[in-house]
N, C-alpha and C positions, 0 to 999 in steps of 0.2 A: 890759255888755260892749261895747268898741267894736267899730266892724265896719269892714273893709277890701273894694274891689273889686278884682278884678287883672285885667284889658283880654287877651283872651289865652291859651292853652290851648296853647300849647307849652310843652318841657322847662324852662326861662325861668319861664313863668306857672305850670305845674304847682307847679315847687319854692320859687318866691315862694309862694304858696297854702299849701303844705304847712309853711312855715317860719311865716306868719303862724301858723296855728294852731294848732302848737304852741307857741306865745307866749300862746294865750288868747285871741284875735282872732277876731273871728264873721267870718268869707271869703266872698264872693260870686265867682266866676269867670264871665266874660261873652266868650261867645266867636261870632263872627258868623259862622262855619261851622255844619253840622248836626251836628259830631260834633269832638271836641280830637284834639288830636296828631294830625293827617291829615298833616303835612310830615314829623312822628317816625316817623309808623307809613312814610310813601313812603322815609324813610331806611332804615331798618331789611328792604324789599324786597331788598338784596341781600346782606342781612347789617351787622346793627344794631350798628356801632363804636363803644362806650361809651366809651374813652381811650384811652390810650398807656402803657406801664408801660415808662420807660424813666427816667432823673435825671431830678429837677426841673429845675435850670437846662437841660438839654437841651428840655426839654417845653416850659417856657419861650418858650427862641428861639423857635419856631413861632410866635410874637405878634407878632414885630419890635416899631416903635416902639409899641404897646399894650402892653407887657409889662411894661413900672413901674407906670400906673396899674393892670392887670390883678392883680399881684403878689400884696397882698393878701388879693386875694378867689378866687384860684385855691390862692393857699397857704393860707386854710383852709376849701379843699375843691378836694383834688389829684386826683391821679388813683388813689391807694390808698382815697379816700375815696368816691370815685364807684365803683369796685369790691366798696366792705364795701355801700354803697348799694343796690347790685341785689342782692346777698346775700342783704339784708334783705328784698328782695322778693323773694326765693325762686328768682330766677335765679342759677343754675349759671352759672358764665363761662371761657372761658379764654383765653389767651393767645399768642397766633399767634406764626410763628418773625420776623416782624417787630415785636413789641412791641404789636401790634393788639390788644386787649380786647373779646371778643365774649360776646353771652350764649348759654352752649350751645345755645340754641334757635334761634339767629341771628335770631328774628325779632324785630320792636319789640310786635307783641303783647299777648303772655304779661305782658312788665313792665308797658308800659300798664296792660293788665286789673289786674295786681294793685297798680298805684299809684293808679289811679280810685279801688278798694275802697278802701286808707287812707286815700285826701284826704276818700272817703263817711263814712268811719266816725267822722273828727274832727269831723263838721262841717258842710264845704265844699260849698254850696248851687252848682250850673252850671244857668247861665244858657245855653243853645245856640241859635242865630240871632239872636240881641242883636247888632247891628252896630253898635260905637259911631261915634255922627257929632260927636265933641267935646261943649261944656259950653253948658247953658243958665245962665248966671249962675252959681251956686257947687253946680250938680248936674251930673251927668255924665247925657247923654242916649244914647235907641239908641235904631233902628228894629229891629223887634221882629217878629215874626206877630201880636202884640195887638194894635199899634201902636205910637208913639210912646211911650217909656216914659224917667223920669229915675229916677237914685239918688244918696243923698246919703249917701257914706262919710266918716268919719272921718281915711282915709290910701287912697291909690290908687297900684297899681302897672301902669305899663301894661308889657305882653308884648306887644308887636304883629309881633315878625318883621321881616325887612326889604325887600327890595323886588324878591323874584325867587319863582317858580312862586308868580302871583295865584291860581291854580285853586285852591291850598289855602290860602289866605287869606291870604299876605304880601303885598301891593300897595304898601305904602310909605305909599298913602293919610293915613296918618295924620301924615306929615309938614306937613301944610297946616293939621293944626288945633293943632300947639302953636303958636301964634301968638307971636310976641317970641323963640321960642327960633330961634337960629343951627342949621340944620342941616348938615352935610359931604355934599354929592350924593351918591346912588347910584352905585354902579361893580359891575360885573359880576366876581367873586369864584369860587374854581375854575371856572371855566367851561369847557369847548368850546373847538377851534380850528376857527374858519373856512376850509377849503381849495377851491376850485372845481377838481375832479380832472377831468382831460381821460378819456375813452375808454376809454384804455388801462389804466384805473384799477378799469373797472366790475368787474368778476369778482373784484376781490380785497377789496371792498365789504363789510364786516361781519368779516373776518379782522382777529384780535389780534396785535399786536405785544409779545412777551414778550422780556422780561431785556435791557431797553435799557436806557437812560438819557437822560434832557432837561436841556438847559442853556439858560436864559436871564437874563442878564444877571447878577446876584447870585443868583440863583433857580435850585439844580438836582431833582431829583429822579429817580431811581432806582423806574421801574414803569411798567405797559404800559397802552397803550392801544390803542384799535378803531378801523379804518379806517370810519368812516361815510360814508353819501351829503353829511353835511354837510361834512365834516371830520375831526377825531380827538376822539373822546374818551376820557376813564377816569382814572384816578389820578394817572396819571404824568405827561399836559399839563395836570390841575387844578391840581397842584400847582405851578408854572411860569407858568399864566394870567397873574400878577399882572404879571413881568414882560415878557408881551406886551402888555397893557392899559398898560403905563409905554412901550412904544418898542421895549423891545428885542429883539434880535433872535435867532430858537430855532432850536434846533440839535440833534440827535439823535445818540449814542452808539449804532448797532445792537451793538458787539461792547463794553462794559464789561468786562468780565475779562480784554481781552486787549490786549496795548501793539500802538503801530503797529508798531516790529520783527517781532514774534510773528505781525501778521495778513500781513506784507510777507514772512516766512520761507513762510509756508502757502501765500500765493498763487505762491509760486516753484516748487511744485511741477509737471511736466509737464502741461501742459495737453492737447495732442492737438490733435484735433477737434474736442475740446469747444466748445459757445459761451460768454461770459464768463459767460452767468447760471446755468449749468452749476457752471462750474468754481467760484463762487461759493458754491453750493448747496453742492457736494462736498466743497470744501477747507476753511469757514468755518460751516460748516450754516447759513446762512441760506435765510428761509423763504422763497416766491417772493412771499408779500404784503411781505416788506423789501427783496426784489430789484428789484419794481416798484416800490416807492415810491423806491428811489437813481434809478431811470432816469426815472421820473416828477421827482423835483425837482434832477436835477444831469444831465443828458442835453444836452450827448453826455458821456461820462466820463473823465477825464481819462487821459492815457497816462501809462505808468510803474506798476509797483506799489508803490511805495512812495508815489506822489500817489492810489492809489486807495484804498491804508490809511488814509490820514489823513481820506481823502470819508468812508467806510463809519465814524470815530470823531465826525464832528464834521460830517455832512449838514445843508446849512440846509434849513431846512423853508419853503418861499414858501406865504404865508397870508394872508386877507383879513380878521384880525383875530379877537375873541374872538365867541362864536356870542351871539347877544340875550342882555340880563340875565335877562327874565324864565325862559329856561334854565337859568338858572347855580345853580350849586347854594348858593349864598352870595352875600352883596352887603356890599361897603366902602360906607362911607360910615355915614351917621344920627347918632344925638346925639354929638356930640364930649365927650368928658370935661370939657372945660373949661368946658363948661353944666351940669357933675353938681356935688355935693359931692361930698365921702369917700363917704358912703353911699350914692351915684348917686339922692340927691333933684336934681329941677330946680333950679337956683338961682333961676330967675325962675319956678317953680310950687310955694310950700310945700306937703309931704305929699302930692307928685305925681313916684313913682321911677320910673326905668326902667331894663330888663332884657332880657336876652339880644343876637338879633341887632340890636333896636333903637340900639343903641350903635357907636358910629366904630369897630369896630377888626373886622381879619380874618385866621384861618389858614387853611393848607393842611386838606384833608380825614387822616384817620386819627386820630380819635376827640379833637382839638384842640376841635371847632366844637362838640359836643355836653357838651363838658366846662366849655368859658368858659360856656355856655348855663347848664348848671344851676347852678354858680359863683356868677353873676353874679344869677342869679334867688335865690338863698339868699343874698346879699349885701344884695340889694334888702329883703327877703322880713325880714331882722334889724333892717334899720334904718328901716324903716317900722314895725316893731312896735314898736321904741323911741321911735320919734317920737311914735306914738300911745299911748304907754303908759310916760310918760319914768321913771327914776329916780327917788326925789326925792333931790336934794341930803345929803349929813351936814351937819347943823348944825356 
């Protein structure tokens, strides 16, 4: 029997492993954590997003320019197939009134637990605190709790993550030991927005901003996010990061359902005594964490109500950029496709593939990232077994 190692213990390495095997492949799993899926199971804390059930080609877009080489190995294994998948593993799932695909249990858990058992049951020897340090001559080396130790597989697929929350073992690290291979830098991927909120900001600190909308540049997105000590985070600026990290400039929709006319008809109604943030609250229901934050980033406001409909649609947000990589919940960059073949082997490392976020491409969070993950690890996962176990030929 040949035997395969897969560098790695995320969704990626999991389902490389699990594909190996069922190929017939004796699988080693080498993971330099004490325990796999620490970054799955930290996904799945607030409810564990398996895909998006919505048209392919829609699902698609979420890839931009990755979504031709993506194509492929996404179309055979979409997001109906990442669905019958947890099925399989006895997770109940359903379907949010956004297309969101969750496992009724929302935790990452439960599927873990029972994907360990099936990768156990095939097989699949884990290796836990193996930290690979690259190859001594044609073995692949780790330090270990035994110590130095090497293995010499037949096909290796590395999983290694990409280069944000190191605490659970993505560091990127391992860009320094493919040696010859071209890699595409790191970049900070849904991320965080950096804002330094003056004062008058503190008390409204940890309040959600619900049913807005973000625009940046090509990049909009529709959902809320948290006023933080750092900045803003949550959904709705993840999705939009990319085009702060490119230049451009963000801009916040507090009222989406309503045209300027509509909020300019509303704010015409008899004001009184009132004070503006008053008459704001009462006429437009806005909350006082989105009243403070127009007066925080556009103060003093402009006169006219029909110049204040237009602030409260299309508010710029002043920001000192995306909050650290190592934050971010995703990272651009890593092996460009153009160092993979078809089967995302190395071109310049025969029988050496790679999978998941190790690879150039990035989307928006809503069950995108976990879907190219396991995809991409089942892509790797076929054609590494093929490599090691080729056809032969019809005469």
């Amino acid at each position: 029997m040949k035997n395969a190692v897969v560098i790695g213990a995320g969704p990626a390495g999991l389902m490389a492993a699990e594909t190996l095997a069922q190929a017939g492949v004796q699988v080693t799993i080498c993971e330099g954590k004490p325990s796999v899926g620490r970054k799955f199971l930290m996904a799945g804390k607030s409810g564990l997003n398996l895909t998006k059930d919505e048209p392919h080609a829609t699902f698609m877009q979420a890839y931009g320019e990755a979504a031709g080489p993506l194509r492929p190995m996404i179309g055979a294994f979409d997001a109906g197939a990442v669905q019958a998948w947890a099925q399989e593993l006895g997770q109940q799932i359903f379907t949010g009134s956004t297309g969101r695909v969750f496992p009724k249990a929302m935790k990452a858990s439960p599927l873990l637990r029972a994907w360990l058992a099936r990768l156990s049951e095939a097989g699949v020897q884990f290796n836990t605190r193996w930290l690979w340090q690259g190859w001594e001559g044609e073995a692949l080396a780790f330090e270990t709790p035994q110590g130095a130790q090497t293995l010499h597989p037949d096909v290796t697929v590395l999983a290694l993550g990409g280069a944000s929350w190191a605490r659970l073992g993505s560091t990127g690290a391992w860009a320094e030991m493919l040696v010859g291979v071209q890699i595409t830098p790191f970049a900070a991927a849904n991320a965080g927005i950096a804002v330094e909120w003056s004062d008058h900001m503190t008390k409204h600190l940890g309040a959600a901003l619900k049913g807005v909308a973000w625009s940046c540049g090509p990049y909009v997105s529709r959902g809320e996010a948290t006023l933080s000590a750092h900045g803003l985070e949550g959904g709705g600026v993840y999705s939009v990061s990319r085009g702060v990290r490119e230049g451009q400039g963000l801009t916040l929709d507090l009222l989406p359902d309503l045209t300027v006319p509509e909020i300019t008809t509303r704010l015409s109604r008899p004001r009184g005594k009132m004070s503006l943030a008053n008459h704001l609250r009462k006429t437009l229901k806005l909350t006082p964490a989105q009243i403070a934050l127009v007066q925080e980033m556009a103060r003093p406001l402009p006169d006219g109500l029909r110049a204040t409909a237009r602030l409260l649609k299309t508010l710029p947000i002043k920001h000192a950029g995306l909050r650290p990589m190592d934050e971010a919940i995703s990272t651009a960059g890593g092996v460009p496709f153009a160092g993979l073949d078809a089967g995302l082997m190395l071109r310049d490392m025969p029988g050496v593939f790679a999978a998941g976020e190790m690879l150039d491409w990035e989307a928006p969070t809503g069950g995108y990232l976990i879907s190219a993950c396991l995809a991409t690890g089942r892509w790797a996962g076929q054609h590494a077994a093929a490599w090691v176990n080729p056809v032969p030929e019809r005469p």
